[in-house]
CHARMM internal coordinates of N, CA and C (Angstrom, degrees):
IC EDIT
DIST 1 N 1 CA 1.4519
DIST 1 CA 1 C 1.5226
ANGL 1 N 1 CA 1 C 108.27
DIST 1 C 2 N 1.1071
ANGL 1 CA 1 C 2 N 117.64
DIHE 1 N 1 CA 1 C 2 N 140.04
DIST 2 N 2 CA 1.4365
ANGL 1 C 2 N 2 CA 127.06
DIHE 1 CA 1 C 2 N 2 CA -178.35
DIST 2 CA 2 C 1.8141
ANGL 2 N 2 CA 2 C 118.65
DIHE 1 C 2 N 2 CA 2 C -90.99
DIST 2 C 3 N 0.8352
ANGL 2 CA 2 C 3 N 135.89
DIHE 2 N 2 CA 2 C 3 N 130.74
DIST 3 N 3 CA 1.5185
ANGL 2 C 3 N 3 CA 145.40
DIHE 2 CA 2 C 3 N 3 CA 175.83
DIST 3 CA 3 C 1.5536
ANGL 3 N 3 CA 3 C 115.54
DIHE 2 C 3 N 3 CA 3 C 2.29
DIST 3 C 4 N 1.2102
ANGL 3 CA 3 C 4 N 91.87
DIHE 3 N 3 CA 3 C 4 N -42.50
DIST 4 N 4 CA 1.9585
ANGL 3 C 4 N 4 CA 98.24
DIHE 3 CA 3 C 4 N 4 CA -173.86
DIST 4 CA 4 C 1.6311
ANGL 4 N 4 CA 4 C 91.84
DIHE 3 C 4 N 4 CA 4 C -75.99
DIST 4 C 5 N 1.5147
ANGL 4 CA 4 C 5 N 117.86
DIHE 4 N 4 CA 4 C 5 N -63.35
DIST 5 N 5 CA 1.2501
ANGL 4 C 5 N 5 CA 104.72
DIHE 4 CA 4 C 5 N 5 CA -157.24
DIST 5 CA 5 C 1.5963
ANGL 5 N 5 CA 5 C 117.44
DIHE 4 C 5 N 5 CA 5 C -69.24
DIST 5 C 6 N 1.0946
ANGL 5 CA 5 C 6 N 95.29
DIHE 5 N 5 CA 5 C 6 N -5.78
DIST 6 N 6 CA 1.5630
ANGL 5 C 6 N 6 CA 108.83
DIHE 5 CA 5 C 6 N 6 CA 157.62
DIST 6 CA 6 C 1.0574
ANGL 6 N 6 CA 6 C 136.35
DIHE 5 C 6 N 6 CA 6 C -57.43
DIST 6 C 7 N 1.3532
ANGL 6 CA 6 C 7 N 109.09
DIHE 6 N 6 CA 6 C 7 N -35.58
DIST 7 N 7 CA 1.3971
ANGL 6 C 7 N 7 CA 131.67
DIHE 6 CA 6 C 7 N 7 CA -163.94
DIST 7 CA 7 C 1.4905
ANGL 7 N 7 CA 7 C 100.08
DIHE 6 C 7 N 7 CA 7 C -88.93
DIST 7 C 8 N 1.7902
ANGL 7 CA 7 C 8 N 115.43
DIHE 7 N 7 CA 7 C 8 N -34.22
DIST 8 N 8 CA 1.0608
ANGL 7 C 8 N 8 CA 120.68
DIHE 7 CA 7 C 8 N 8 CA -160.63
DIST 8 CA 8 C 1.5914
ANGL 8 N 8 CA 8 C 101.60
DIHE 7 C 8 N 8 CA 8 C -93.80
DIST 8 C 9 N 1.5781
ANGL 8 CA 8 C 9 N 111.10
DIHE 8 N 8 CA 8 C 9 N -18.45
DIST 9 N 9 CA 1.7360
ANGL 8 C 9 N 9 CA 112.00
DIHE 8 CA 8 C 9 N 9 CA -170.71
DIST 9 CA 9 C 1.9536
ANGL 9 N 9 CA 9 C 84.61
DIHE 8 C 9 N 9 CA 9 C -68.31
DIST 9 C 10 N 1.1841
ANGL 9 CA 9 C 10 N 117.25
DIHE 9 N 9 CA 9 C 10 N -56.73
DIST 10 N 10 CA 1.2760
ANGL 9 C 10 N 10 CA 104.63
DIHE 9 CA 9 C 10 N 10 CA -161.86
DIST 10 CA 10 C 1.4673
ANGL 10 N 10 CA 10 C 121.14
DIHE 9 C 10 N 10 CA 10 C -95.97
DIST 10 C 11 N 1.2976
ANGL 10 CA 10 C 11 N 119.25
DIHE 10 N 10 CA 10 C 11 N 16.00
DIST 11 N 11 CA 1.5182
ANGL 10 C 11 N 11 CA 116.77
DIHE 10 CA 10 C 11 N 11 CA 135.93
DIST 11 CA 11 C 1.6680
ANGL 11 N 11 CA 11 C 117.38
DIHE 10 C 11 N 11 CA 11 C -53.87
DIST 11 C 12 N 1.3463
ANGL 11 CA 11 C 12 N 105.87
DIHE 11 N 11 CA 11 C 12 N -56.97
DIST 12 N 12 CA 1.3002
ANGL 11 C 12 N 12 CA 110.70
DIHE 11 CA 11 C 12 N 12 CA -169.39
DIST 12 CA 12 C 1.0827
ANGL 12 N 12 CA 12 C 136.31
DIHE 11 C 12 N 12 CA 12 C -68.73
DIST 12 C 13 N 1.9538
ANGL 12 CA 12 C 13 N 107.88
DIHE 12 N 12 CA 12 C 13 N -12.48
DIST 13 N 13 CA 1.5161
ANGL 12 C 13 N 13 CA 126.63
DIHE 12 CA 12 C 13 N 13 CA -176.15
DIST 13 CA 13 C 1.5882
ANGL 13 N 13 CA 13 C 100.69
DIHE 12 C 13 N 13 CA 13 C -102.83
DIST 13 C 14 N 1.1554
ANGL 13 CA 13 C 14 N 125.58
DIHE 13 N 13 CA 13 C 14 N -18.69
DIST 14 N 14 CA 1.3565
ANGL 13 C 14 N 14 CA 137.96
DIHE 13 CA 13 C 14 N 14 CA 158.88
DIST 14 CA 14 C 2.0330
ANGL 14 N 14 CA 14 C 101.21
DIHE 13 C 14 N 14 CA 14 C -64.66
DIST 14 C 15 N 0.8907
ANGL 14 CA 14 C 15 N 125.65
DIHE 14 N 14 CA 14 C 15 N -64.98
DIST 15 N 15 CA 1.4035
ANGL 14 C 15 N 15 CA 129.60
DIHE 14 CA 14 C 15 N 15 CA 173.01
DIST 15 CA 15 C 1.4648
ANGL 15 N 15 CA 15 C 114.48
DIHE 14 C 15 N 15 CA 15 C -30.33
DIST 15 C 16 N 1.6036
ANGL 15 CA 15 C 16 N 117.00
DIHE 15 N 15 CA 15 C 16 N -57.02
DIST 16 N 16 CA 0.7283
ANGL 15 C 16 N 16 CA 107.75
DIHE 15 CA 15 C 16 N 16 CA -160.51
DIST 16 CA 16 C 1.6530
ANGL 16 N 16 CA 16 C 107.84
DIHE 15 C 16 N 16 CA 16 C -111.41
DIST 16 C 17 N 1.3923
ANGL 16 CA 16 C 17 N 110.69
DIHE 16 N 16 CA 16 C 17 N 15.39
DIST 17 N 17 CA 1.8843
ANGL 16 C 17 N 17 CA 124.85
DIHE 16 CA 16 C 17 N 17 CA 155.24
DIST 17 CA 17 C 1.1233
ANGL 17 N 17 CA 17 C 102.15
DIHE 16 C 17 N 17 CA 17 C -54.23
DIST 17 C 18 N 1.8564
ANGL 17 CA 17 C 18 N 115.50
DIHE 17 N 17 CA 17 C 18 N -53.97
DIST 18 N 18 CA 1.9509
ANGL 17 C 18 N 18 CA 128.65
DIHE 17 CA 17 C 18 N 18 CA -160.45
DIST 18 CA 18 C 1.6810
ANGL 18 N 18 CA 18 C 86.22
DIHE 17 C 18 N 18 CA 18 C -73.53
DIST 18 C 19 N 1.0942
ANGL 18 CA 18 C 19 N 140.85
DIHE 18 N 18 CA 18 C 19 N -32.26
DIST 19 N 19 CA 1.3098
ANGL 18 C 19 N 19 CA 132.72
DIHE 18 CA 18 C 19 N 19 CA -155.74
DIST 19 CA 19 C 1.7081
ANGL 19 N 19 CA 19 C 102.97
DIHE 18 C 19 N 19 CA 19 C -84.22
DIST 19 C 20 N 1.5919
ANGL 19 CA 19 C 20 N 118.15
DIHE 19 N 19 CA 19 C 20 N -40.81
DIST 20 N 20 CA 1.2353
ANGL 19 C 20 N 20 CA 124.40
DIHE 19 CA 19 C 20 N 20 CA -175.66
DIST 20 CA 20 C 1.7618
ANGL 20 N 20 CA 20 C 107.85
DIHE 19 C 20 N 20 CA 20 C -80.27
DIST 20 C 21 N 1.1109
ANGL 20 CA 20 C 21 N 116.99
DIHE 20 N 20 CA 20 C 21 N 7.08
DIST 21 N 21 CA 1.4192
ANGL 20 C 21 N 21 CA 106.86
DIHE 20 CA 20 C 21 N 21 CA 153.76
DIST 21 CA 21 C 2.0580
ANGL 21 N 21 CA 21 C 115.92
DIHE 20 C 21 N 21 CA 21 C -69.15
DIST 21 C 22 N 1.4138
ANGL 21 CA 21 C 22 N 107.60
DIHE 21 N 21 CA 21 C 22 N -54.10
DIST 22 N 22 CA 0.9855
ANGL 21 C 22 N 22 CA 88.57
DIHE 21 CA 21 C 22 N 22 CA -174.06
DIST 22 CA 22 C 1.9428
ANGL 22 N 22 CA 22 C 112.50
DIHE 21 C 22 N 22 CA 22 C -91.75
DIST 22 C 23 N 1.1114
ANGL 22 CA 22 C 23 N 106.81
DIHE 22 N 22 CA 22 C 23 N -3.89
DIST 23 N 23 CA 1.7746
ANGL 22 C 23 N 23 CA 114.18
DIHE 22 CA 22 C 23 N 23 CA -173.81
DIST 23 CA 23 C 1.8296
ANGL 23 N 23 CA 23 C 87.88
DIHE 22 C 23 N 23 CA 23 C -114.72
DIST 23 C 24 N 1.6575
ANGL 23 CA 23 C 24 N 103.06
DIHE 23 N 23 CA 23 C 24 N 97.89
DIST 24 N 24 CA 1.5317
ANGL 23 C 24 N 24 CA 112.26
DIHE 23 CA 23 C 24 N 24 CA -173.83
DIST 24 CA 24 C 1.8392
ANGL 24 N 24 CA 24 C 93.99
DIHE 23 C 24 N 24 CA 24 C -83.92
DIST 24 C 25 N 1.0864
ANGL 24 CA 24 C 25 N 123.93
DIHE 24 N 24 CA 24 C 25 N -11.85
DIST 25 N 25 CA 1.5829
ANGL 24 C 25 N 25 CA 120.30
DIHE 24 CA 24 C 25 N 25 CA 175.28
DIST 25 CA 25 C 1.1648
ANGL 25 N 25 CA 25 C 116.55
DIHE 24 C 25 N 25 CA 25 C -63.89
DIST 25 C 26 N 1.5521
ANGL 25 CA 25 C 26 N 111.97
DIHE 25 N 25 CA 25 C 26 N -26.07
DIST 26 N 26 CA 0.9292
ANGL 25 C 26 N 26 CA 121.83
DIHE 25 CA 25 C 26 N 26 CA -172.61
DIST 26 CA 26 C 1.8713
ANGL 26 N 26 CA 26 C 126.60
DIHE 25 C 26 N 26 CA 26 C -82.17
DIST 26 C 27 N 1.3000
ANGL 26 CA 26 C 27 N 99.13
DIHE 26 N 26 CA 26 C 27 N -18.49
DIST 27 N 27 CA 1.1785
ANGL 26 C 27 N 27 CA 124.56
DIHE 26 CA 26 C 27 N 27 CA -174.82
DIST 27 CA 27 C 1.7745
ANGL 27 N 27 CA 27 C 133.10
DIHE 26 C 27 N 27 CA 27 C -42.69
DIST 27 C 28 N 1.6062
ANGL 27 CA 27 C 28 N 79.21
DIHE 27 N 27 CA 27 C 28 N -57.39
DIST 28 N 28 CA 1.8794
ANGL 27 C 28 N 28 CA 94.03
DIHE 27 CA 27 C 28 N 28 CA 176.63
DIST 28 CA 28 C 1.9162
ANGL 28 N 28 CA 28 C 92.65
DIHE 27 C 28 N 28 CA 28 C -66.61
DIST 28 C 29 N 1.3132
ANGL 28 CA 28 C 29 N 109.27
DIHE 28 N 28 CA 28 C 29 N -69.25
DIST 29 N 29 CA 1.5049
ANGL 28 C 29 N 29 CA 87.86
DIHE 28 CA 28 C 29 N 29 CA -162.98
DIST 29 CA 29 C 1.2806
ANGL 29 N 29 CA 29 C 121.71
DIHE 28 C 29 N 29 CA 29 C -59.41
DIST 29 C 30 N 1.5118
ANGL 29 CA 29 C 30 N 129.87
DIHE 29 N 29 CA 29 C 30 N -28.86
DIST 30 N 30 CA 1.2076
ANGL 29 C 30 N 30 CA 114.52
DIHE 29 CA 29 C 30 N 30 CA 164.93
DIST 30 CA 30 C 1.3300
ANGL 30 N 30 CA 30 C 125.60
DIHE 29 C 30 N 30 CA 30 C -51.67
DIST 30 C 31 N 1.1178
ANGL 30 CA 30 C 31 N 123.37
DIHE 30 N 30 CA 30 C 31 N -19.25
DIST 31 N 31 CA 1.6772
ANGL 30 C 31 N 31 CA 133.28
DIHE 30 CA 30 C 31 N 31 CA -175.13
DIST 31 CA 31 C 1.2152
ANGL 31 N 31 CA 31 C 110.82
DIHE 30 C 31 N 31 CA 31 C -70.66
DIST 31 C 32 N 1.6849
ANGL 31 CA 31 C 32 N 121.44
DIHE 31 N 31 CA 31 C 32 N -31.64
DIST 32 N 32 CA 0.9795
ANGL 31 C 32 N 32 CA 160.10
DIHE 31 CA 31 C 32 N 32 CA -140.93
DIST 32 CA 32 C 1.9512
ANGL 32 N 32 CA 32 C 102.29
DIHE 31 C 32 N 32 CA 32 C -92.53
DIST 32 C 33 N 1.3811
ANGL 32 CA 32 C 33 N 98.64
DIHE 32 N 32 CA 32 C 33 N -75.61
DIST 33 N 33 CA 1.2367
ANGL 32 C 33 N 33 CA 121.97
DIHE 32 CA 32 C 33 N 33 CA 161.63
DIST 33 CA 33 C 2.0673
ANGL 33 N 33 CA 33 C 114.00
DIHE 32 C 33 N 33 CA 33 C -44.01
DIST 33 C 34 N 1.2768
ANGL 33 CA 33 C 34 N 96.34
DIHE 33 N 33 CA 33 C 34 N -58.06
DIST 34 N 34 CA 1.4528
ANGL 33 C 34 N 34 CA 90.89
DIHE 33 CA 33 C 34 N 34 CA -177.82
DIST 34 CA 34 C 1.1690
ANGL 34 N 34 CA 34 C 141.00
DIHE 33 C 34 N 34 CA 34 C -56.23
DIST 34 C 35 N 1.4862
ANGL 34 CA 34 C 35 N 102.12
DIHE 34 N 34 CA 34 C 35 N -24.85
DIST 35 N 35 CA 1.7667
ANGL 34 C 35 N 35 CA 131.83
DIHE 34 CA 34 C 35 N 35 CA 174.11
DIST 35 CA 35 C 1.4987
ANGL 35 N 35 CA 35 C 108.61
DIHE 34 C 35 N 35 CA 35 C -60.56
DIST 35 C 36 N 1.4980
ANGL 35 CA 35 C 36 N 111.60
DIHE 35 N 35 CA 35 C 36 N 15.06
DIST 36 N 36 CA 1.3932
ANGL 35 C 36 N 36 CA 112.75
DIHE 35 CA 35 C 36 N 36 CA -152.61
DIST 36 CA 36 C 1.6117
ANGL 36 N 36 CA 36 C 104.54
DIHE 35 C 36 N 36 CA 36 C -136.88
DIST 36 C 37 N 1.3225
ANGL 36 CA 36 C 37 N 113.72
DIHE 36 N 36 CA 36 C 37 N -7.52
DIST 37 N 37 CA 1.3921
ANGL 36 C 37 N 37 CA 126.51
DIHE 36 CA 36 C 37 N 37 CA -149.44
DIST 37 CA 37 C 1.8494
ANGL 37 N 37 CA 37 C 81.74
DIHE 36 C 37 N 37 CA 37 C -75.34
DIST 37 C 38 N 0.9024
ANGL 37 CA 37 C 38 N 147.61
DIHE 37 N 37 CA 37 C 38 N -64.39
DIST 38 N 38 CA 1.6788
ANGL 37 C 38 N 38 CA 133.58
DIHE 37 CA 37 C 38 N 38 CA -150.52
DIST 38 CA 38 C 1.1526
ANGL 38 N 38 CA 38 C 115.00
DIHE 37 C 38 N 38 CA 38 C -76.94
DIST 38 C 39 N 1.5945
ANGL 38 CA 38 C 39 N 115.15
DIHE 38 N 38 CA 38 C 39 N -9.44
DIST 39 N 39 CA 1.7672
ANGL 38 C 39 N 39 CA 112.66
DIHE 38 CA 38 C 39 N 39 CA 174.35
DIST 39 CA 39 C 1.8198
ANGL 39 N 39 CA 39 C 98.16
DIHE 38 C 39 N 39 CA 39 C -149.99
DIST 39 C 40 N 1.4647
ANGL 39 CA 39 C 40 N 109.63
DIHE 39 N 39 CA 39 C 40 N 69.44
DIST 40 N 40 CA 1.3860
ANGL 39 C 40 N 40 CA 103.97
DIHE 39 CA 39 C 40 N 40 CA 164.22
DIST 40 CA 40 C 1.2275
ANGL 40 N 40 CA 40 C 124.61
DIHE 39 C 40 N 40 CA 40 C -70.03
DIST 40 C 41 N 1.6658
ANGL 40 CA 40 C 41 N 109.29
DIHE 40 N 40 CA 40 C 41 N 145.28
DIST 41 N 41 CA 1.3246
ANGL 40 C 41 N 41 CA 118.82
DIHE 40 CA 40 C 41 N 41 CA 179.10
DIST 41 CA 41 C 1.8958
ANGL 41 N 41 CA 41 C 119.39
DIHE 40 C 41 N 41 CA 41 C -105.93
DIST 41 C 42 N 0.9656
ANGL 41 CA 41 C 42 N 115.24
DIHE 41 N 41 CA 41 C 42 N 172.38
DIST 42 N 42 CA 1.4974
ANGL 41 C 42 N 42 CA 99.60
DIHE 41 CA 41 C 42 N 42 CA 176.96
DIST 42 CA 42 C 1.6435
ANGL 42 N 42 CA 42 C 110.73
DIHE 41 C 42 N 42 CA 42 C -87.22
DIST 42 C 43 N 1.3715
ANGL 42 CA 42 C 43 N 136.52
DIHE 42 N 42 CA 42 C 43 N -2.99
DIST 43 N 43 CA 1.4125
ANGL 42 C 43 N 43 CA 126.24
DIHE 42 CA 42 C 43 N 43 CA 144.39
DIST 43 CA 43 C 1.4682
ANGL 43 N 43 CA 43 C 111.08
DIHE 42 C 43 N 43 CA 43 C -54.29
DIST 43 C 44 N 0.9631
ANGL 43 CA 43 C 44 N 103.99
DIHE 43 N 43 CA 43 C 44 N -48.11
DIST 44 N 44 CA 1.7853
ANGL 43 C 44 N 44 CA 104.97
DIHE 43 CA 43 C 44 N 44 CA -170.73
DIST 44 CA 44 C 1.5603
ANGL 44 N 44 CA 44 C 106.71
DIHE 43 C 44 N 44 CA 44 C -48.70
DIST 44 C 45 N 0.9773
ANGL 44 CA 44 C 45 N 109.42
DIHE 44 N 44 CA 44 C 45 N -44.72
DIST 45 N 45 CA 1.7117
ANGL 44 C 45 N 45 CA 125.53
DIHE 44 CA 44 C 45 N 45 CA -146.12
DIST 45 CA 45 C 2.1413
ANGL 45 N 45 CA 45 C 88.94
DIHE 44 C 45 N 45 CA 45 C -89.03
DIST 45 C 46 N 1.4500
ANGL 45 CA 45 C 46 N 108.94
DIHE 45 N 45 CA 45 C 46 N -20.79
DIST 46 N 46 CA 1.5736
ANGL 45 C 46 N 46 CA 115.86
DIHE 45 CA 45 C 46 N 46 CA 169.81
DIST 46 CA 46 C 1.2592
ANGL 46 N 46 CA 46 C 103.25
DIHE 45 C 46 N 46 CA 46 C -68.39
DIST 46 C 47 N 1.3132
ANGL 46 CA 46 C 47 N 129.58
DIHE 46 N 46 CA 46 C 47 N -54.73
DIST 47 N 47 CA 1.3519
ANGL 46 C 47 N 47 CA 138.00
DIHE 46 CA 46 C 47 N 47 CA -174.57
DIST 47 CA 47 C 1.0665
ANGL 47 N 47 CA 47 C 133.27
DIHE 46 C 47 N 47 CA 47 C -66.02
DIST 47 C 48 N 1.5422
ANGL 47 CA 47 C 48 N 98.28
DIHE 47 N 47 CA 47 C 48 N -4.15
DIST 48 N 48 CA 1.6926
ANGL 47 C 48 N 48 CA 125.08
DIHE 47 CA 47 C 48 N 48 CA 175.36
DIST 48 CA 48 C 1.2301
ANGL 48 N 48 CA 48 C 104.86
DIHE 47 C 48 N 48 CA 48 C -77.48
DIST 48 C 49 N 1.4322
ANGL 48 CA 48 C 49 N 93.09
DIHE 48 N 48 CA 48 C 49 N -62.92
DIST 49 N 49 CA 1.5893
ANGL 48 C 49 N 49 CA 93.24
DIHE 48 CA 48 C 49 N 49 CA -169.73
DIST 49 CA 49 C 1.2617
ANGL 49 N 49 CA 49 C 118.43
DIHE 48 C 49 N 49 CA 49 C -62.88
DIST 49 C 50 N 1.4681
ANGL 49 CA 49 C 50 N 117.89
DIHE 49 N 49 CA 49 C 50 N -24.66
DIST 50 N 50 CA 1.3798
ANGL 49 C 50 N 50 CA 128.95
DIHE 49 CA 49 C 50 N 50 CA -160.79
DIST 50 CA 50 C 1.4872
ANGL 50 N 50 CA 50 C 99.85
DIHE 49 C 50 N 50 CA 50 C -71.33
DIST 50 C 51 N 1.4866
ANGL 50 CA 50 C 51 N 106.48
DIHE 50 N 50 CA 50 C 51 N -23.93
DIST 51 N 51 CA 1.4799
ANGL 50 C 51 N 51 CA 122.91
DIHE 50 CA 50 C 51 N 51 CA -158.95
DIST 51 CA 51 C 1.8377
ANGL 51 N 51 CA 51 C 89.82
DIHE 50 C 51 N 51 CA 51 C -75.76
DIST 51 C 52 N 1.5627
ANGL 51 CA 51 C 52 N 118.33
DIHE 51 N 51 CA 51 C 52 N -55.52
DIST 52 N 52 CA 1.2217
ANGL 51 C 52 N 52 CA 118.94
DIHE 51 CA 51 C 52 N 52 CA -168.02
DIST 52 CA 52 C 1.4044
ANGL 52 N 52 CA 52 C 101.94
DIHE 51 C 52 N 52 CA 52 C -88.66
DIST 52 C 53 N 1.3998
ANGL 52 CA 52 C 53 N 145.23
DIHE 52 N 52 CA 52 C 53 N 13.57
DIST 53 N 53 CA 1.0538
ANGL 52 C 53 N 53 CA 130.78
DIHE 52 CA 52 C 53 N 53 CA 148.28
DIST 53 CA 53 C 1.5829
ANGL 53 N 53 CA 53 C 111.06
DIHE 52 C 53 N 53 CA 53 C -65.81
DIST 53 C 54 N 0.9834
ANGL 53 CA 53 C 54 N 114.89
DIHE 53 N 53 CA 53 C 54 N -42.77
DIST 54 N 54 CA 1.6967
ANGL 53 C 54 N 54 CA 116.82
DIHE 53 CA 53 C 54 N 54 CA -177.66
DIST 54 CA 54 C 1.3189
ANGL 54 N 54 CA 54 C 124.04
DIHE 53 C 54 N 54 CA 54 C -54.91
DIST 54 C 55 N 1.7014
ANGL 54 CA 54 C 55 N 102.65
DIHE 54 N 54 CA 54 C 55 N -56.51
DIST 55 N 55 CA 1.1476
ANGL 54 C 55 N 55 CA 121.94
DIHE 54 CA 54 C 55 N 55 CA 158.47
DIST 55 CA 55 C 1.5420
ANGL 55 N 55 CA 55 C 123.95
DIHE 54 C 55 N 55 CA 55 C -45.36
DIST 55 C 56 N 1.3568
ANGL 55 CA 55 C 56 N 109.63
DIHE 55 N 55 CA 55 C 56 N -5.66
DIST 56 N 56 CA 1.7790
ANGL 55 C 56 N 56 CA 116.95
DIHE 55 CA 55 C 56 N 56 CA -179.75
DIST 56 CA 56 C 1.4365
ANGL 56 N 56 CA 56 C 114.28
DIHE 55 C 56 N 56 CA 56 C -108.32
DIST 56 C 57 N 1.3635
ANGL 56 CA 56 C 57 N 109.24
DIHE 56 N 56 CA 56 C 57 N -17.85
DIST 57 N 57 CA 1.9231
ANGL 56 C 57 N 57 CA 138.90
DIHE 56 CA 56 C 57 N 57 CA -172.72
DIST 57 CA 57 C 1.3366
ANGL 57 N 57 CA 57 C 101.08
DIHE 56 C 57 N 57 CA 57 C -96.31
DIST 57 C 58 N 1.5428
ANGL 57 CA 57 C 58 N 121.10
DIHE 57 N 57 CA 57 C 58 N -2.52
DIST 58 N 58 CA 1.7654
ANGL 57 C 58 N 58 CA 121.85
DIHE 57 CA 57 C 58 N 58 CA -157.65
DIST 58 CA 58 C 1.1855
ANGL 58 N 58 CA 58 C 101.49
DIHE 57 C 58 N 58 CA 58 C -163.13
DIST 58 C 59 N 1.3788
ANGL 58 CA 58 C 59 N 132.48
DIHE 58 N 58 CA 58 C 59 N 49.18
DIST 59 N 59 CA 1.1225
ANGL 58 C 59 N 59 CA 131.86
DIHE 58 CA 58 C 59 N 59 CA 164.85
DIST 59 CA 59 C 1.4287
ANGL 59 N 59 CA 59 C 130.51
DIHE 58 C 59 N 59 CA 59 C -69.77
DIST 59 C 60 N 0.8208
ANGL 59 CA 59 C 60 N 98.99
DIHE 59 N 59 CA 59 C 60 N -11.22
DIST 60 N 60 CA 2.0739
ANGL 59 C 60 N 60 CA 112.56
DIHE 59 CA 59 C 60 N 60 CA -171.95
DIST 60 CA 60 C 1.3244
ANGL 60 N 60 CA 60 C 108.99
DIHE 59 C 60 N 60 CA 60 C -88.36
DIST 60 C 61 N 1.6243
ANGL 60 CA 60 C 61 N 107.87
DIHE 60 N 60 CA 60 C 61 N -34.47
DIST 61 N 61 CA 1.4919
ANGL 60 C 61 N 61 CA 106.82
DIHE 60 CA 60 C 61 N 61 CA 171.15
DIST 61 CA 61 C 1.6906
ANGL 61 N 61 CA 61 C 121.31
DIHE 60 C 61 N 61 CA 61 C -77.37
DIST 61 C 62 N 1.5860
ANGL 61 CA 61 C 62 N 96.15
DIHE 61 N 61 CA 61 C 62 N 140.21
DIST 62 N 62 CA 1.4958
ANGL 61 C 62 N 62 CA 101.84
DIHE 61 CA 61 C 62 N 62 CA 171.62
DIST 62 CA 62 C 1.5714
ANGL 62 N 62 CA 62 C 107.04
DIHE 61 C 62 N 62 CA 62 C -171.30
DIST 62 C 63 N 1.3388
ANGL 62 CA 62 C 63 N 123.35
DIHE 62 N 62 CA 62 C 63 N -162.58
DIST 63 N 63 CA 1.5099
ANGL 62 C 63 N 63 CA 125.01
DIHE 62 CA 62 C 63 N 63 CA 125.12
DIST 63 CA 63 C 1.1734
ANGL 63 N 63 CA 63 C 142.91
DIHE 62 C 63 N 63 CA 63 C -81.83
DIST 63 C 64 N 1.0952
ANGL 63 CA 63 C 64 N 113.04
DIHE 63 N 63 CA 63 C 64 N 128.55
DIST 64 N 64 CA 1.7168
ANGL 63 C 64 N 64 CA 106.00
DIHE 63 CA 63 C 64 N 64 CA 166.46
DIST 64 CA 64 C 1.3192
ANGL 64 N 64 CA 64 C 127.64
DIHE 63 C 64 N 64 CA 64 C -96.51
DIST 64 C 65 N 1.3935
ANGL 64 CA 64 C 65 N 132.36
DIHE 64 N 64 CA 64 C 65 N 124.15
DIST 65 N 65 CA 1.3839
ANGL 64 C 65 N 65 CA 170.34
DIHE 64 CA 64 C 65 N 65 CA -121.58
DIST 65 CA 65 C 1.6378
ANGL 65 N 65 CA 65 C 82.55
DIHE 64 C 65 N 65 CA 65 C -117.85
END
COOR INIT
IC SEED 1 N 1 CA 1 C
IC BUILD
């Protein structure tokens, strides 16, 4: 991956750290993903999305505050 998409793997794994506070399902795989932030690969960056596809199929779930 080149610099930008770099830039962009860990915008998005940062996004979805703030997101796994309140979506705890989300948790292990984000943890998962993050272990990854200084040398992303393009599997990783599948598992991202795969991660926010779910998160798009399951919107209703969360906590409420």
């Amino acid at each position: 991956m080149n610099f930008s998409q770099t830039q962009r793997y860990r915008r998005m794994v940062g996004k979805l750290i703030y997101l796994s506070i309140t979506r705890l399902d989300l948790s292990n795989s984000v943890n998962v993903v993050s272990q990854f932030m200084q040398n992303p690969h393009i599997d990783r960056w599948n598992i991202v999305i795969q991660i926010l596809k779910y998160v798009k199929g399951n919107s209703g779930q969360g906590l409420l505050y």
